[in-house]
C-alpha positions as semicolon CSV with decimal commas, in nm:
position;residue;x (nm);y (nm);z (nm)
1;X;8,767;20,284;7,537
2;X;8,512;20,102;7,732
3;X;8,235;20,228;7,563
4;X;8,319;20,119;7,246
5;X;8,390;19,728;7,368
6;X;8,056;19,728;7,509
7;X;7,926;19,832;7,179
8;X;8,144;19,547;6,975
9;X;8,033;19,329;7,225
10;X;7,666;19,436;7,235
11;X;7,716;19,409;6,817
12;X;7,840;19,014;6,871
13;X;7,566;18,943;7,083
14;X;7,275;19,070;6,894
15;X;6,948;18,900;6,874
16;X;6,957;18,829;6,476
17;X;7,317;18,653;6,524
18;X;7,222;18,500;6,873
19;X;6,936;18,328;6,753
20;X;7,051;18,158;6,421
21;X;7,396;18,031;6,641
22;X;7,167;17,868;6,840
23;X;6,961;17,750;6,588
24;X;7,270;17,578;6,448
25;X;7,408;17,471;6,768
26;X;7,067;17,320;6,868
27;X;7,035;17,133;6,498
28;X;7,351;16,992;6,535
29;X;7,313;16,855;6,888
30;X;7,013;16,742;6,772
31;X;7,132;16,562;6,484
32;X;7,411;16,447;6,675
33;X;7,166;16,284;6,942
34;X;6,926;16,161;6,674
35;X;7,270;15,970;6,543
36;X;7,341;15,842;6,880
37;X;7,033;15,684;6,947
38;X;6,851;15,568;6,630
39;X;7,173;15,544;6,416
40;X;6,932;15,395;6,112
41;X;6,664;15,686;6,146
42;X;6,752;15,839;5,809
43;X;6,804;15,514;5,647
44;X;6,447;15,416;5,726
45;X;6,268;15,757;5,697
46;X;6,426;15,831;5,305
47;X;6,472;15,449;5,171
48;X;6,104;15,503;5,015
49;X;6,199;15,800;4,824
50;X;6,513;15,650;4,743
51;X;6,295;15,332;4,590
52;X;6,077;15,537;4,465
53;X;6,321;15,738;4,234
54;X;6,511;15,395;4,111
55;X;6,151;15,308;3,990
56;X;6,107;15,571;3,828
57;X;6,415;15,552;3,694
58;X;6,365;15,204;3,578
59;X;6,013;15,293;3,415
60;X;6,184;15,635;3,195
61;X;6,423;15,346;3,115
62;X;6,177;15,131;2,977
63;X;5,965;15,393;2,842
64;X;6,243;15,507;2,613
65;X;6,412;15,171;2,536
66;X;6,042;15,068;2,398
67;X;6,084;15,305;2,140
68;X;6,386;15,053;2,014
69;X;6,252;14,784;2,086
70;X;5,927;14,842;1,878
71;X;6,171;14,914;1,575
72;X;6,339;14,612;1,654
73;X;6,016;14,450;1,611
74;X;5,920;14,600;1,310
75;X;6,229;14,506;1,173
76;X;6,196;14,153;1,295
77;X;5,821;14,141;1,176
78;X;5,937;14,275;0,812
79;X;6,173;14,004;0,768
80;X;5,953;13,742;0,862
81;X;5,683;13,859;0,653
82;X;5,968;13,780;0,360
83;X;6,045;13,459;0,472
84;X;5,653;13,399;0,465
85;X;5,636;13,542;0,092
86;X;5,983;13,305;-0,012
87;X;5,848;13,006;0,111
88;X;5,508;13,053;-0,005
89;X;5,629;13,086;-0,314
90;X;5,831;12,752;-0,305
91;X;5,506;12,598;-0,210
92;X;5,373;12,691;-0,538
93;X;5,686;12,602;-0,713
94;X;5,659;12,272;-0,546
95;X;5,298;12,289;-0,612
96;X;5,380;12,327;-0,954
97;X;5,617;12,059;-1,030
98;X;5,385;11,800;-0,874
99;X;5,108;11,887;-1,092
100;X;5,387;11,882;-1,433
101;X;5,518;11,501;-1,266
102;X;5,122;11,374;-1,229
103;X;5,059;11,470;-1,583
104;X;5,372;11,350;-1,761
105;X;5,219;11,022;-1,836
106;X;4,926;10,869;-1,693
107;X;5,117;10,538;-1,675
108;X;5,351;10,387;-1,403
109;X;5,634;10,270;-1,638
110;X;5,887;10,508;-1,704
111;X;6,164;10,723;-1,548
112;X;6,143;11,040;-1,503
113;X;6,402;11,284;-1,521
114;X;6,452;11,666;-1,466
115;X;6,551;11,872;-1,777
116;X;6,930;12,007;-1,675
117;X;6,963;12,226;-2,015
118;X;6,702;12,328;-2,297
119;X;6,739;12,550;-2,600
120;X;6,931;12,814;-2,600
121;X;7,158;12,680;-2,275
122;X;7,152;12,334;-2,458
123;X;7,198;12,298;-2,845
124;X;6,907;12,324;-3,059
125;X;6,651;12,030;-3,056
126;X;6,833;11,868;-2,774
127;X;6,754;11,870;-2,388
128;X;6,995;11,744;-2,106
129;X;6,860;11,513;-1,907
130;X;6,925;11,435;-1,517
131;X;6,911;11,062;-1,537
132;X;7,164;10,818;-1,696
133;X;7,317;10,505;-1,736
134;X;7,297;10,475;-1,362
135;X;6,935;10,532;-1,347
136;X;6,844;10,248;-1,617
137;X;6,842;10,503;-1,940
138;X;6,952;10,352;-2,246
139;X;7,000;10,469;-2,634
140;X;6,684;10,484;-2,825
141;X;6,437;10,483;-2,516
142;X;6,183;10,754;-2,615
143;X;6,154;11,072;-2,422
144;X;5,741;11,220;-2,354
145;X;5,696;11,568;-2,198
146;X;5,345;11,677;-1,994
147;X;5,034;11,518;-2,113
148;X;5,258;11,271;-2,259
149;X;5,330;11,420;-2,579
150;X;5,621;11,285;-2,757
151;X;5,966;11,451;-2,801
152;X;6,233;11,278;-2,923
153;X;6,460;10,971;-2,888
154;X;6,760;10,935;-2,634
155;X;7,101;10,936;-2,806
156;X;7,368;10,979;-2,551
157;X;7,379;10,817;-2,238
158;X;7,646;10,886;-1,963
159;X;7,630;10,732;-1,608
160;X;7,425;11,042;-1,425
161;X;7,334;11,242;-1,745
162;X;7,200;11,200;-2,120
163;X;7,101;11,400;-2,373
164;X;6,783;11,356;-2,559
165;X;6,746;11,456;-2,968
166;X;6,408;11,590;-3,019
167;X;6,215;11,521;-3,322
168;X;6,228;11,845;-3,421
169;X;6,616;11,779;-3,476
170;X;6,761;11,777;-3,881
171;X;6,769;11,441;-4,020
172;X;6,501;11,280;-3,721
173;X;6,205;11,131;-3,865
174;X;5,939;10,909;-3,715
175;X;5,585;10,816;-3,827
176;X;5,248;10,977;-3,741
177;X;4,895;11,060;-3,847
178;X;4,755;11,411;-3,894
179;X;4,386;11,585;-3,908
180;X;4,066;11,419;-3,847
181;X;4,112;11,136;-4,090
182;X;4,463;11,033;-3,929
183;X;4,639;11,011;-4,266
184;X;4,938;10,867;-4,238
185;X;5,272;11,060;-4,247
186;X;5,650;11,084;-4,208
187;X;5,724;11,382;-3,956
188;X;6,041;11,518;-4,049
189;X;6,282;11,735;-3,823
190;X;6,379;12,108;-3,959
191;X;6,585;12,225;-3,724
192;X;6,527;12,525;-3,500
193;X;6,218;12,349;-3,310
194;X;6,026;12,315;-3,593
195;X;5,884;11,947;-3,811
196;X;5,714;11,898;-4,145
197;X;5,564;11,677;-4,312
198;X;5,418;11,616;-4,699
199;X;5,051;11,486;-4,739
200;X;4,878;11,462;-5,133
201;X;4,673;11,798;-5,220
202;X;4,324;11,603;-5,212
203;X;4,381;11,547;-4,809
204;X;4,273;11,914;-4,747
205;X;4,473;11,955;-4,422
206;X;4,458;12,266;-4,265
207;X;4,628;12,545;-4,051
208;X;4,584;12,414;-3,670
209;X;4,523;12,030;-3,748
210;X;4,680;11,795;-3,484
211;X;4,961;11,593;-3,537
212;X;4,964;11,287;-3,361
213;X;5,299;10,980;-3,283
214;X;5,241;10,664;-3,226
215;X;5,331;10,594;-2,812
216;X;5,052;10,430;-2,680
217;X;4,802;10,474;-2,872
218;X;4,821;10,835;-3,091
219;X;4,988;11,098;-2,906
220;X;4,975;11,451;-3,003
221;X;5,344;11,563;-3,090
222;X;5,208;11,908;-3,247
223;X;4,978;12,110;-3,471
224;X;5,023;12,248;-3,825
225;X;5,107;12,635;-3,810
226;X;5,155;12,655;-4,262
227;X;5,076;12,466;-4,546
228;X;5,347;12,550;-4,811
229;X;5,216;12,388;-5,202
230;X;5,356;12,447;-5,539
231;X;5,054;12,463;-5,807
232;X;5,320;12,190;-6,013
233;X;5,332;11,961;-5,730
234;X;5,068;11,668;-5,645
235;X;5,134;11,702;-5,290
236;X;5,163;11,983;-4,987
237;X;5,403;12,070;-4,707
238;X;5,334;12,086;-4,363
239;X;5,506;12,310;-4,116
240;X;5,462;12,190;-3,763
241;X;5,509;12,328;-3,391
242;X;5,594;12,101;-3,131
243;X;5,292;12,069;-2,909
244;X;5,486;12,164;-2,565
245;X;5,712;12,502;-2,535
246;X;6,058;12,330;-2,572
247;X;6,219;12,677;-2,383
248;X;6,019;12,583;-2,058
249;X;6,018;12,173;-2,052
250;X;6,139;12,129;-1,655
251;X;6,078;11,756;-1,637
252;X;6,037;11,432;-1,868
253;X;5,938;11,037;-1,879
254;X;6,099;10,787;-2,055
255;X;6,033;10,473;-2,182
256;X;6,166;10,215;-2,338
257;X;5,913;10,187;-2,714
258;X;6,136;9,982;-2,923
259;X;6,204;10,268;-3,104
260;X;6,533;10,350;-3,248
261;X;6,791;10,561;-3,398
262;X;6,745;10,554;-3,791
């Protein structure tokens, strides 16, 4: 019986369990001392690696939020480039509608007036105007388009609007001068955007003669596009086209001629 406590005993107290109790025993007093007397040692020895992993940290962070951010930016960048393009091009609208008001008429008198409705929106051979009453527009003030080429005669008038017939209108007539020799003629309105005229045989006018108004001076109101003649007849028909696009006329002058409704 004695025997075999020594041997448990011996067994308990063997080198390999001896020496790591007494490693443990002497880490912990150790520890426990270290805690005692410098209470912050651990603090201070592992706050650099503790700063050191929130930075890096903080740069992955940034490293993958810039991958966001940059499409955020192309995003951004995109939709200012649009902007750009959509205001550029209201510069050139702008552009464009200062160079039409500098070469409606190369006079000061007038008023001029933005075109609210053309053919088809408006009816045939009439444009609605943006100026009125209000504005000093009366009936039978004549209307001139770019390069101040004649159009027609106003023949409504409301305080903020009117409406302009065009010579080009059924039953509008006014007098003019066509070709080189400026014979005189009555320009007569067909309908549908289209004038004609009748000059004798012997005045030999010809497809793409001018057609001129009186305004000041002779204005060109269009050009012969046909010459329509009966052998039987002494004199020839002339089929003429306005001289401005009347689908695309944005802006007008006008002024008071003396000119009125027949």
């Amino acid at each position: 019986m004695k025997k075999t406590y020594l041997i448990r005993r011996n067994a308990l107290l063997s080198p390999t369990n001896f020496s790591w109790g007494a490693f443990a025993l002497i880490f912990s007093i150790f520890l426990l001392l270290v805690r005692l007397v410098a209470p912050n040692l651990f603090w201070t020895v592992f706050t650099p690696i503790f700063r050191a992993s929130d930075s890096l940290s903080e740069t992955s962070y940034l490293f993958f939020n810039s991958f966001g951010n940059t499409a955020k930016l192309a995003f951004q960048n995109e939709k200012l480039i649009s902007e750009n393009t959509a205001l550029a091009n209201e510069n050139r609208i702008l552009i464009k509608k200062i160079e039409n008001l500098s070469g409606l008429v190369p006079y000061d008198t007038g008023i001029i007036a933005g075109v609210v409705a053309r053919p088809p929106e408006s009816a045939y051979d009439t444009l609605a105007l943006s100026a009125g009453s209000a504005d000093g527009i009366v009936l039978g003030m004549k209307v001139f388009g770019i390069g101040n080429v004649p159009l027609g005669i106003i023949s409504a008038v409301y305080e903020n609007f009117s409406r302009a017939t065009l010579f080009s209108a059924p039953r509008m007539s006014t007098n003019g001068w066509v070709g080189n020799a400026s014979i005189p003629i009555t320009i007569n309105g067909a309908g549908a955007g289209v004038m004609d005229a009748s000059v004798p045989r012997s005045a030999e006018i010809s497809i793409g003669d001018i057609v001129y108004a009186p305004g000041p001076g002779m204005l060109p109101i269009g050009r012969v596009v046909r010459v329509d003649s009966d052998a039987s007849s002494p004199s020839v028909t002339l089929r003429i086209m306005p001289a401005l696009n009347l689908f695309s006329v944005a802006w007008v002058v006008i002024r008071d001629t003396g000119i009125s409704l027949p």
